[in-house]
SELUMDO-656912 format. One line per 4 residues: number of its first residue (from 1); their letters; for each residue x, y, z of N, C-alpha, C. Coordinates in Angstrom, 1 decimal. Layout:
% residues N
NUM = A = X,Y,Z,X,Y,Z,X,Y,Z  ...
//
This chain:
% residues 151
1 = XXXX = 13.7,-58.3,16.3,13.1,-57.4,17.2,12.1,-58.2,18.1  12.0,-57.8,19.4,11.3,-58.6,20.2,9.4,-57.9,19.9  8.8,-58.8,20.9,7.2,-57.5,20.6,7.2,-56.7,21.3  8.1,-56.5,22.2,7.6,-55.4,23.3,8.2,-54.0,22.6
5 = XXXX = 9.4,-54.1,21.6,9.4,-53.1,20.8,8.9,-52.7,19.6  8.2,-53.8,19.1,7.3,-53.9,18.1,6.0,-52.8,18.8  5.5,-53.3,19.6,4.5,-52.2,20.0,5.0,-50.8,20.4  6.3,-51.3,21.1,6.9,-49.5,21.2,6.4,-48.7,20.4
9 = XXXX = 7.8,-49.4,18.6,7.5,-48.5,17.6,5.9,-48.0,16.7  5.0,-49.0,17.3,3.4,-49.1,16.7,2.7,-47.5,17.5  3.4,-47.8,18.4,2.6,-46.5,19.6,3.3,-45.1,18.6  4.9,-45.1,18.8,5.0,-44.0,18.6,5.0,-43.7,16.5
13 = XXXX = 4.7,-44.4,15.9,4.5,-44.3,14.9,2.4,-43.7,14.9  1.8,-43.8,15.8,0.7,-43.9,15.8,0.4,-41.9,16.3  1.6,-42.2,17.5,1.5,-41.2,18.0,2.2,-39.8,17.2  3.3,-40.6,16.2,3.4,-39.0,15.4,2.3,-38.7,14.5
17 = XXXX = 1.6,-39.7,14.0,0.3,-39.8,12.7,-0.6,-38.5,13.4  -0.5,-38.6,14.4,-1.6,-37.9,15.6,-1.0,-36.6,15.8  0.1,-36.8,15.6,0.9,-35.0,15.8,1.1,-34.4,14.7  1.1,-35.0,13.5,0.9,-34.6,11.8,-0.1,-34.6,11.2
21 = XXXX = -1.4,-34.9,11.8,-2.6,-34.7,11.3,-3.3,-33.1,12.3  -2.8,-33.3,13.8,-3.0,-31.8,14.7,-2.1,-30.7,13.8  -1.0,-31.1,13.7,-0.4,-29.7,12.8,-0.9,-29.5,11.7  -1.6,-30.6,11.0,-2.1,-29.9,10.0,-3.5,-29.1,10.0
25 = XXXX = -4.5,-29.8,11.0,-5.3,-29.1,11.3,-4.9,-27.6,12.3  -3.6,-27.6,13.0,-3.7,-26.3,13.1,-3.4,-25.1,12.2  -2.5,-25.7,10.9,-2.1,-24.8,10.1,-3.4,-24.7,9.2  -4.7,-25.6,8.7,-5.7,-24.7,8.5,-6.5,-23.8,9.3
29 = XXXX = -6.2,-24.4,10.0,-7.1,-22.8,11.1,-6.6,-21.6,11.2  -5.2,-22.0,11.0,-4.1,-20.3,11.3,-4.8,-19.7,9.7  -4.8,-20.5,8.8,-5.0,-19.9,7.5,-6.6,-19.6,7.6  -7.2,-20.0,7.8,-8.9,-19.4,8.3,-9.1,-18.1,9.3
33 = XXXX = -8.0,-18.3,10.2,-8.3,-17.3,10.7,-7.6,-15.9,9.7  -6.5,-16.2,9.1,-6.1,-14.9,8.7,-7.0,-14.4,7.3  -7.4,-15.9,6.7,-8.6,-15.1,5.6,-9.5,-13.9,6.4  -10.0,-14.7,7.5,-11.0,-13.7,8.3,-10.5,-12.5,8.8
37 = XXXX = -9.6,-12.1,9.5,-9.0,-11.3,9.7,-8.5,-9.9,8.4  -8.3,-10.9,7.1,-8.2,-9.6,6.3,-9.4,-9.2,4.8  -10.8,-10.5,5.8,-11.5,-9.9,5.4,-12.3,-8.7,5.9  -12.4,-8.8,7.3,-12.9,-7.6,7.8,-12.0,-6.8,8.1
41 = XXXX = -10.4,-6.5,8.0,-9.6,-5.0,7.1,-10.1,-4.6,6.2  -10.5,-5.7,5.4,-11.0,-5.0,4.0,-12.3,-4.4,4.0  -13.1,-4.7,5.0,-14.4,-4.3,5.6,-14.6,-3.0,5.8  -13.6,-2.7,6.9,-13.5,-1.8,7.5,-12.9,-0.6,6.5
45 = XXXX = -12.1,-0.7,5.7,-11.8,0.1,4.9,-12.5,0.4,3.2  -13.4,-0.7,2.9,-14.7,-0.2,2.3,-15.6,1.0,3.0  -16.1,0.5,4.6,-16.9,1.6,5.0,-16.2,3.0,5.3  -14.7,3.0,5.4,-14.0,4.3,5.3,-14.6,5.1,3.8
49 = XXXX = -14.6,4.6,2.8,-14.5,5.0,1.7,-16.4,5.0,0.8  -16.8,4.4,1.4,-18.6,4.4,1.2,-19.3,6.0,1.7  -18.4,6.6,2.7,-18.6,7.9,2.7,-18.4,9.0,1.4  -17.0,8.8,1.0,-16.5,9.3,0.0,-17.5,9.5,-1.6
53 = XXXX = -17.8,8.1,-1.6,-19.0,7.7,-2.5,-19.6,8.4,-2.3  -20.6,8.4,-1.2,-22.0,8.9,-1.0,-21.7,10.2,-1.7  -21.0,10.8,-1.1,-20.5,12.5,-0.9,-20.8,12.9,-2.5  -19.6,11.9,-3.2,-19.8,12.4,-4.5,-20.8,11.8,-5.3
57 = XXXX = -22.0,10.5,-5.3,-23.2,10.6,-5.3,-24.0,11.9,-5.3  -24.1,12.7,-4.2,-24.6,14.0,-3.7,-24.5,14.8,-4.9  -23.2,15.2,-5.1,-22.3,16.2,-5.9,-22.8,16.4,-7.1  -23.1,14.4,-7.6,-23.6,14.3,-8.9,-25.1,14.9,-9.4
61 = XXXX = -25.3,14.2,-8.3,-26.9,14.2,-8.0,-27.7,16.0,-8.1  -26.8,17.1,-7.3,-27.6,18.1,-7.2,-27.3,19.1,-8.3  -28.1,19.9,-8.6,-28.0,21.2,-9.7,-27.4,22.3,-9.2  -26.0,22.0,-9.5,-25.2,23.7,-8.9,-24.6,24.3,-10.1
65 = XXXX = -24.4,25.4,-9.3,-23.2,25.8,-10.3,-21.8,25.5,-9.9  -21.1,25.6,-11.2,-19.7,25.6,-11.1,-19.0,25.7,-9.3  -19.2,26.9,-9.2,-18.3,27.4,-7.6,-19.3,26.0,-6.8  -20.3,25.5,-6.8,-20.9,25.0,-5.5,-19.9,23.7,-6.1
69 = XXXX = -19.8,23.2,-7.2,-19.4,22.1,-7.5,-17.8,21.8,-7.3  -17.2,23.0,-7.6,-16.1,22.8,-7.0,-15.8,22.6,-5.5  -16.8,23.2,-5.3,-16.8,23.2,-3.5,-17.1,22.0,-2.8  -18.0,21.1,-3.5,-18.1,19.5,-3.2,-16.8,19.1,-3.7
73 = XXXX = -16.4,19.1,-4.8,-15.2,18.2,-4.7,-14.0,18.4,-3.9  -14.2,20.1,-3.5,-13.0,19.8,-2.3,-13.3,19.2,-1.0  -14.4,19.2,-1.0,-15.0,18.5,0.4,-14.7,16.8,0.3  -15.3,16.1,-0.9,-14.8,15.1,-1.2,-13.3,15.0,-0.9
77 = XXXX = -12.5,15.7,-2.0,-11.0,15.4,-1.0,-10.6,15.5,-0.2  -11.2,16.1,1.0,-11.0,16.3,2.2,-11.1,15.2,3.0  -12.3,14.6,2.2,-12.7,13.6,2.7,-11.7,12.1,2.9  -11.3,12.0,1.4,-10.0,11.1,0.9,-9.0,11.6,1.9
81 = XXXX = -8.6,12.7,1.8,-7.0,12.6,2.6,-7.0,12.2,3.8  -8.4,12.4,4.8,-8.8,12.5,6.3,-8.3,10.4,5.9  -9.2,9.9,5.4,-9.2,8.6,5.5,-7.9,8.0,5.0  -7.1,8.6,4.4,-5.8,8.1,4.0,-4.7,8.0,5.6
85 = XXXX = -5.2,9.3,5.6,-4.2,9.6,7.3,-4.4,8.1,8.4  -6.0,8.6,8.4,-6.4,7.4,9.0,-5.8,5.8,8.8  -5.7,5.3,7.8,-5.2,4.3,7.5,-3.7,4.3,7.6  -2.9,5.6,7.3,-1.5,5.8,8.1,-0.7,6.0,6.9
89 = XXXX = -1.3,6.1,5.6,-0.8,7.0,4.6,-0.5,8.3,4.4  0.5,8.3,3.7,1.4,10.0,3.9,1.5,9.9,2.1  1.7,11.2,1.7,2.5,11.4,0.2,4.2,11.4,0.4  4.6,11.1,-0.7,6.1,10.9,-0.7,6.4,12.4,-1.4
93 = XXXX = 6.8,13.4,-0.7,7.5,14.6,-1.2,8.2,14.1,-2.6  8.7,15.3,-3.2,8.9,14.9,-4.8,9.6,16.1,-5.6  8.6,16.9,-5.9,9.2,18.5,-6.8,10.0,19.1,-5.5  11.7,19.3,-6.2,12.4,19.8,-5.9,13.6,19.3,-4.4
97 = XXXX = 13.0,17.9,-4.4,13.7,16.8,-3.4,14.8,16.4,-4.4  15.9,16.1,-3.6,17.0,15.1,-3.8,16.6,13.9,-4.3  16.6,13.0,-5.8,16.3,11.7,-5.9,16.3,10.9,-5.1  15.7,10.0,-4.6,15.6,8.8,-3.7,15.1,7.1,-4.6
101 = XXXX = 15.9,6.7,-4.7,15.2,5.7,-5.7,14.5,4.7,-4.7  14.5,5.3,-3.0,14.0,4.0,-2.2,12.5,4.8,-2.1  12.3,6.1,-2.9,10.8,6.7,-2.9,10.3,7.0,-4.0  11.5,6.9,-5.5,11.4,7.9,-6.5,11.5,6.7,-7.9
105 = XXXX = 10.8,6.7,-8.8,11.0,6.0,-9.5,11.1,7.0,-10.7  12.3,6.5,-11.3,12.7,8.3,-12.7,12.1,7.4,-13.7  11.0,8.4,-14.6,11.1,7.6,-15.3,10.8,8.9,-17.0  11.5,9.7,-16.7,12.1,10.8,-17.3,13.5,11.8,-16.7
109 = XXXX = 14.5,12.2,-17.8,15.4,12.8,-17.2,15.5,14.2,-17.8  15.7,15.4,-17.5,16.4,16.5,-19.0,17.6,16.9,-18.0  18.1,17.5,-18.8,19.3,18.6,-18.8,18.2,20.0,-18.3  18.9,20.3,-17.1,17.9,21.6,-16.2,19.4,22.2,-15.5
113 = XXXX = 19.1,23.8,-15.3,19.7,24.5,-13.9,19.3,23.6,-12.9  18.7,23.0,-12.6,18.8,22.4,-11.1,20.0,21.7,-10.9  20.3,21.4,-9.7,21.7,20.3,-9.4,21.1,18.8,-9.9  21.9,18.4,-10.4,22.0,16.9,-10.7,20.9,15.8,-9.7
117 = XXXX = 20.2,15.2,-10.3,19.2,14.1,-9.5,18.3,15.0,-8.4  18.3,16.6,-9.1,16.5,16.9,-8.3,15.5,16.7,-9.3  14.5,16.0,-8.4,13.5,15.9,-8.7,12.8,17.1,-9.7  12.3,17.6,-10.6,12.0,18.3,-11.6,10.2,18.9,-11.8
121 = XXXX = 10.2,16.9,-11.7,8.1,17.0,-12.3,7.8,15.6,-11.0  6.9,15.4,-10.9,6.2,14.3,-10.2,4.8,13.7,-11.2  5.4,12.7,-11.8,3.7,12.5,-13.0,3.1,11.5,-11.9  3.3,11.1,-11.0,2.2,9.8,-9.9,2.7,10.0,-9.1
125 = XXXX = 2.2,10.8,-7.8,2.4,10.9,-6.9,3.0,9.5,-5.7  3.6,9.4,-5.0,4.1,8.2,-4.0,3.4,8.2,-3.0  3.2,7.2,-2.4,2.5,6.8,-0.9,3.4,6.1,-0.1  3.2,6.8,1.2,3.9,5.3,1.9,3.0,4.7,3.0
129 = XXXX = 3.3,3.7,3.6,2.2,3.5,5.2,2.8,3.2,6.2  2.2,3.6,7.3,3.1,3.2,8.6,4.5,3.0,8.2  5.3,4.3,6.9,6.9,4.4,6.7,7.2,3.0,5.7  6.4,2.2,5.2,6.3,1.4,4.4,5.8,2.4,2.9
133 = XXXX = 7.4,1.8,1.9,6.4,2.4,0.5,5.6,1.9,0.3  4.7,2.7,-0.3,3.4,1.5,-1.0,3.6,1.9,-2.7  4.0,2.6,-3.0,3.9,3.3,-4.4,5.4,4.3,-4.6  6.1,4.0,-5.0,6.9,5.2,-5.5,6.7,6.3,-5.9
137 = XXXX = 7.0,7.5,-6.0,6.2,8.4,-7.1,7.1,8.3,-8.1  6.5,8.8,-9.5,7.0,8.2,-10.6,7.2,10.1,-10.9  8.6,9.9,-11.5,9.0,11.7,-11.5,10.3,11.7,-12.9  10.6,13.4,-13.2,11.1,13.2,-13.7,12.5,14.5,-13.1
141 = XXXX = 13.8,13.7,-13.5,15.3,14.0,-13.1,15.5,14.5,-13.3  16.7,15.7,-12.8,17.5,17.0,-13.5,18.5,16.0,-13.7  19.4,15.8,-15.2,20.6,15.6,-15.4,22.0,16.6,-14.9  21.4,17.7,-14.6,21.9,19.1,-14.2,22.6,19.7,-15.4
145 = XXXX = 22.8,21.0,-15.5,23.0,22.2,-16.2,23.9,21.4,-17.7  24.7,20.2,-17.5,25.5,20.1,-18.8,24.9,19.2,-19.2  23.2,18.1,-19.2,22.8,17.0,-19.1,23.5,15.7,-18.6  24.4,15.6,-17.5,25.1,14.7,-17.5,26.5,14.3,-18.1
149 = XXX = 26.7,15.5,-18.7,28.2,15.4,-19.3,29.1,15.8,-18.3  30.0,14.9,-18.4,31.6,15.3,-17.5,32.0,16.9,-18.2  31.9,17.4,-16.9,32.4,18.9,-16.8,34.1,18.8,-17.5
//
C-alpha cells in the first residue's frame, strides 16, 4: 500500500471512532431522556392520587358516624374512578359475559344453567388502558348445565 492510502484508511478509521463514540453518546441521552420523561408520568400520577389520600386522611381523622363514614368513602371512590378515567382506564366487564381469555383469566369452573364459558363470578376485577389490558379479570366459568360432558 502506498501512503496516500495509508492516511486514507487513518482518516476514515478515525472518522468512524468519531461516529461510534456520537452514537453512543446519543444513545445515552435517548436513555436520559426517557428516565426523565417517566419520571415525571410517575409524578404526575402520584399528585392524581395525593388527593385520594388526603380525602381518606380526613375520613380517618374525623368523628362520624357510620352513615357520614360511609359517605366519605364513597366520595373517596369517586374520587379513584374520576382519576382512573383520567389516566384512560376502564373495568373489563365480567359477570355474565361470554369468556374472553384476551380479558378473562378462569381460574375456577362449575357445572351451572348458564351456557358454556359464561362468566359466573369475577374474584379481581380487569383493567384495561387506552384498549390495552393491563390486568385480566380473574373469574370464574360455567362448564354449562352437564359440566362439560358430551351431551
Amino acid at each position: 500500500m502506498n501512503e496516500e492510502a495509508l492516511t486514507q484508511e487513518g482518516r476514515l478509521k478515525e472518522e468512524l471512532l468519531r461516529l461510534a463514540a456520537e452514537f453512543d453518546n446519543y444513545k445515552k441521552a435517548v436513555a436520559r431522556e426517557r428516565e426523565l420523561w417517566r419520571e415525571r408520568a410517575l409524578d404526575e400520577a402520584v399528585l392524581l392520587f395525593l388527593h385520594v389520600y388526603e380525602a381518606l386522611e380526613r375520613a380517618l381523622a374525623a368523628d362520624q358516624d357510620p352513615a357520614q363514614l360511609q359517605e366519605g368513602l364513597r366520595a373517596v371512590h369517586r374520587l379513584f374512578t374520576e382519576i382512573l378515567a383520567r389516566l384512560g382506564c376502564q373495568p373489563i366487564p365480567a359477570v355474565g359475559e361470554a369468556f374472553d381469555p384476551l380479558y378473562h383469566e378462569a381460574v375456577a369452573a362449575e357445572a351451572s344453567a348458564e351456557p358454556k364459558n359464561t362468566v359466573l363470578a369475577e374474584f379481581e376485577r380487569g383493567w384495561t388502558r387506552q384498549g390495552r389490558v393491563l390486568r385480566p379479570a380473574k373469574v370464574k366459568v360455567s362448564l354449562g348445565p352437564k359440566g362439560g360432558e358430551p351431551g
